[in-house]
N, C-alpha and C positions, 0 to 999 in steps of 0.2 A: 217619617217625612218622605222617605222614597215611595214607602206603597203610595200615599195621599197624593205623589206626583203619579206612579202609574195608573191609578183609579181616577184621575180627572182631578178638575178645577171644583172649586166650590159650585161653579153653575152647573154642575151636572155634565158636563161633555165630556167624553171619553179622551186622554190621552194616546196619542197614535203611538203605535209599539215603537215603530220605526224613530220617533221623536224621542222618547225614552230612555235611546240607546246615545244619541249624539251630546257629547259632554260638552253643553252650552256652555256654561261658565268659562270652562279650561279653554277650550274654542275662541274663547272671545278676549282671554287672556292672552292664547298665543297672536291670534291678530291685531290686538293692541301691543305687543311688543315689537312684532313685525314693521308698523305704521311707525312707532315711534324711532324705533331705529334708523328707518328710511328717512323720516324728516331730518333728524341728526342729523344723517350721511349727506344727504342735499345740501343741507346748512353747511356746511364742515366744507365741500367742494364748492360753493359761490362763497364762503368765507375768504378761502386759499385758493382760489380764481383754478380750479381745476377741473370746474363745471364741462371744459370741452376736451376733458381726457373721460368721459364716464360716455361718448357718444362716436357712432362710430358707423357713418350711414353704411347699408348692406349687410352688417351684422345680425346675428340675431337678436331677437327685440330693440333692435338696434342700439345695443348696446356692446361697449370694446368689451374683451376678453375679461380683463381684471373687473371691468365692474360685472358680469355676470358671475365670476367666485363668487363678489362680495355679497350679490344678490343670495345666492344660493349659502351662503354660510349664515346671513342672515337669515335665510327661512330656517336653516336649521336650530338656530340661536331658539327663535320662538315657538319652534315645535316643541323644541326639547322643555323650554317654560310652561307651555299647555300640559304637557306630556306628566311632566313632574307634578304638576298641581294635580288634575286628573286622576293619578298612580294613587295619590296617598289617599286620596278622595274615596277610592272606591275598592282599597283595604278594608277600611271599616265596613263598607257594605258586606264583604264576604264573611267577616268577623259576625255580624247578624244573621247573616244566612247561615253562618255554622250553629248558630247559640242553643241551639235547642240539638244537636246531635256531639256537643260538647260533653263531657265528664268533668264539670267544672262545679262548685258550688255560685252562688250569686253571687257573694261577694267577689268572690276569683276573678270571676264573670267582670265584674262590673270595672275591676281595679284593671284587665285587659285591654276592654274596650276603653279605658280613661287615659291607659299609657302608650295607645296607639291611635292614638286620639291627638293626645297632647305632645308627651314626650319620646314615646318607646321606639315611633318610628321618624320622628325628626332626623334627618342627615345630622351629621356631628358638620361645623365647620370646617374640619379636616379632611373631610374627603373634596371638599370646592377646593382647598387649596390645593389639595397632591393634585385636582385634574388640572388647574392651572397652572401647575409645575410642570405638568407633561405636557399643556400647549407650549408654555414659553420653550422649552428646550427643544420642543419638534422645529416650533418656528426658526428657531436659530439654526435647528440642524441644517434644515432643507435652505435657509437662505445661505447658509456657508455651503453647500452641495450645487445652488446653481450659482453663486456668485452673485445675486443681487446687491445693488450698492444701495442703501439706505438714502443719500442724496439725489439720486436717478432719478425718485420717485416716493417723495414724500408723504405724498397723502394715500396710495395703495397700500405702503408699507404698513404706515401706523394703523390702518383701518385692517390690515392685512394681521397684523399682531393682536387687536383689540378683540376682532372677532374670532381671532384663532383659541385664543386664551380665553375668550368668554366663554366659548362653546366647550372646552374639553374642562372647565370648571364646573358647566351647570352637566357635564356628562359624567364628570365625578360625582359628585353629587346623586345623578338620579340614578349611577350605579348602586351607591352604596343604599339609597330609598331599594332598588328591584332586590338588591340581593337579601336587604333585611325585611322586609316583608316576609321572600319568598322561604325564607329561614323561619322563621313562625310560624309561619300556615304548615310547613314541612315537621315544627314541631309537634302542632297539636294534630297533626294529623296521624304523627308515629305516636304520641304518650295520652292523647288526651279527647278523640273523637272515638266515638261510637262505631265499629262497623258490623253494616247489617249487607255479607256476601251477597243477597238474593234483592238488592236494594242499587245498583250503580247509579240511579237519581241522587242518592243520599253523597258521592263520592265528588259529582261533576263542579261543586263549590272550587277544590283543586284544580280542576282539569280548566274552567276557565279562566280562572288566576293564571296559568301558566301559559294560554294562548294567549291573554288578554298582552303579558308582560313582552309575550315574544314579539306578537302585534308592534308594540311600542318599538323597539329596536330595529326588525326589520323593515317597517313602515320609515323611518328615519334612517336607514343603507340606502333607502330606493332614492330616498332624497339626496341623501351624500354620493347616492354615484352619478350625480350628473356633474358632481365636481371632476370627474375622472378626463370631462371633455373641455375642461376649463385649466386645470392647475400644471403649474411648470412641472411638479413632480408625481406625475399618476400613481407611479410606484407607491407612492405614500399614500394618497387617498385609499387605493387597493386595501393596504395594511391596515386602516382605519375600519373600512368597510369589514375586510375580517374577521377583525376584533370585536365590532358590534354585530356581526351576525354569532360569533361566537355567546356575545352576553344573551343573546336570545335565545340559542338552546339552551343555555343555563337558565333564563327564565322561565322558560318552556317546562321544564322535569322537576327543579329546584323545588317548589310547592306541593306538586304530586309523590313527590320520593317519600317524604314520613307516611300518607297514608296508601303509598305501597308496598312497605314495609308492614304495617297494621296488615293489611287485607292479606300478605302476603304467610304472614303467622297465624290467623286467625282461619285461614283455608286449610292451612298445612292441617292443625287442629282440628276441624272441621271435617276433614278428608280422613284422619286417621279415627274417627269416632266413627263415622258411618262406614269406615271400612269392617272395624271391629263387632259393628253390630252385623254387618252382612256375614262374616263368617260365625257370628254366634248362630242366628238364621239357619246359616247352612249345616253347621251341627246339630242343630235341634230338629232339622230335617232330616237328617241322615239313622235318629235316633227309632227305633219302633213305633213308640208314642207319638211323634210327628203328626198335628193337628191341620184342618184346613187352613187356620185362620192364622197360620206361620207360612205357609206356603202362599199365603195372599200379603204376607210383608215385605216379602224380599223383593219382589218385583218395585216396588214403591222405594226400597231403599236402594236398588241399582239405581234407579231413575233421580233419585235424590243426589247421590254420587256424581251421577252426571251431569247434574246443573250445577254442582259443586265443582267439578273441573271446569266446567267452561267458563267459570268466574273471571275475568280480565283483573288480575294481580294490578295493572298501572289504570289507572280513571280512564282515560283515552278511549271515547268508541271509532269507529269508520269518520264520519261527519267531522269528529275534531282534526284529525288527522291529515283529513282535505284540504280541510279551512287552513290548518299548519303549514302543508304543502305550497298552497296558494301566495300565502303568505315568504316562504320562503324563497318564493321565483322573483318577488316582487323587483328586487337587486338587480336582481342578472335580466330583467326584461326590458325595468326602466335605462341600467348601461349599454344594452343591443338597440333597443327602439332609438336611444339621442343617437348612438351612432348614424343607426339607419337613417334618421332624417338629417343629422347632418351631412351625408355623403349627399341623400337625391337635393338638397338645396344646394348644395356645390356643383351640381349637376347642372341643376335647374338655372341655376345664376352663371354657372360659370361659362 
């Protein structure tokens, strides 16, 4: 089904590469969570006549302070929905892209692709709950840290809780989806893939799984650090962001680690055979009998040796690396850049 989406429609017309790559479905999932939560939130504030605490002329987007968190935990609530559907979506993809460099029988094969499919990579509801055990008690921490009174301000709070707790459940959650995934792909990459040293096309299956997951995390810090220009207690946002740039290097290697382990034995291997043949070579040269056509081997077996060292043990060429890079500034650009425009508008206004 994916090739017949990148090969075009039945009319004939080329599907655009760049089209290919954007996860419509997941996309339209997370903007349908996004919409509906904002309606709620609307509803909820002319419900409980607190429609003129969400506005706050000269503000940004002219919106008060607390309704920009809630905006901004809201988008993350729906990214992380998109994000999650997306994830599990396009495991299987890689699972087919591996299937033919597997060591699997078919049945293996098939029973694979069925439990990660259906069951093998389903979150357990256990982990939505532990992440919503970590929002609830964050929430509580930081509201006993600044003294918020729950009566002060009743419709921030709850919406302040709902959203705090929704989001660190559905981040439970798509922890325990990145990190089981990337435990698989890590397995069969150490017990159960093929490697062909003189082949890194054969390898990049890992290498993109492991950007694609960091993508997700880091992409979703750049988001949560514009809460750092919103929230009573930045310190904490900070700690959050962290924590999920932390889950990103893990997603980043996690996948790649079993098949560099694989490549990494399989070179060693590989290295001490054509070592061995090079010094049988060089003995059989050194001997009287010494033929041309041994002295026209060894040159082809140093040279062999040498493409054999320079094999990259981990999937990662220059290009991934960059792209990783890029990715990893995302954080720290989107929290310098709101600064920056927040000081020249205070400038600008004040």
């Amino acid at each position: 089904m994916a090739d017949a989406w990148a090969e075009g429609g039945n009319d004939g017309t080329e599907t655009p590469r760049w089209l290919e790559r954007v996860p419509l479905p997941s996309l339209s999932l997370g903007f349908l969570t996004l919409g509906l939560l904002g309606l709620i939130y609307l509803a909820s504030a002319l419900a409980t006549g607190f429609q003129d605490a969400l506005i706050q002329p000269g503000a940004r987007l002219g919106l008060s302070q607390q309704a920009r968190y809630d905006l901004v935990m809201a988008t993350l609530v729906a990214y992380t929905v998109g994000v999650s559907r997306f994830g599990r979506r396009r495991i299987l993809l890689d699972l087919e892209q591996l299937r033919p460099r597997l060591r699997l029988s078919e049945p293996e094969l098939e029973g694979l692709m069925g439990a990660a499919g259906r069951r093998g990579l389903r979150p357990h509801a256990l982990s939505l709950l532990a992440g919503a055990s970590f929002g609830i008690a964050l929430e509580l921490w930081v509201r006993g840290l600044s003294g918020d009174q729950l009566e002060l301000n009743a419709f921030f709070s709850a919406w302040g809780f709902v959203l705090n707790v929704a989001l660190f459940g559905l981040l439970g959650r798509m922890s325990h989806l990145s990190l089981k995934s990337a435990r698989l792909l890590s397995r069969l990459g150490r017990e159960h893939t093929e490697v062909r040293l003189l082949d890194p096309e054969s390898r990049q299956v890992f290498a993109r799984s492991g950007l694609r997951g960091a993508a997700f995390w880091f992409v979703g810090s750049s988001i949560a650090s514009l809460l750092v220009l919103e929230a009573v207690a930045p310190w904490m946002v900070v700690f959050v962001i962290g924590l999920t740039l932390t889950l990103g290097i893990v997603a980043l290697l996690l996948p790649a680690r079993g098949i560099h382990h694989a490549v990494r034995k399989a070179k060693r291997a590989e290295l001490a055979w054509v070592r061995r043949a090079v010094e049988e070579e060089r003995e059989q040269l050194a001997r009287p009998d010494g033929t041309p056509e041994r002295a026209a081997r060894l040159p082809a077996l140093l040279a062999y040796e040498g493409r054999i060292e320079a094999v990259r043990e981990w999937p990662f060429d220059s290009h991934l690396l960059l792209r990783f890079s890029l990715f990893l500034l995302l954080p720290l650009g989107s929290w310098v850049g709101g600064a920056l425009v927040e000081r020249v508008v205070d400038v600008l206004l004040g």
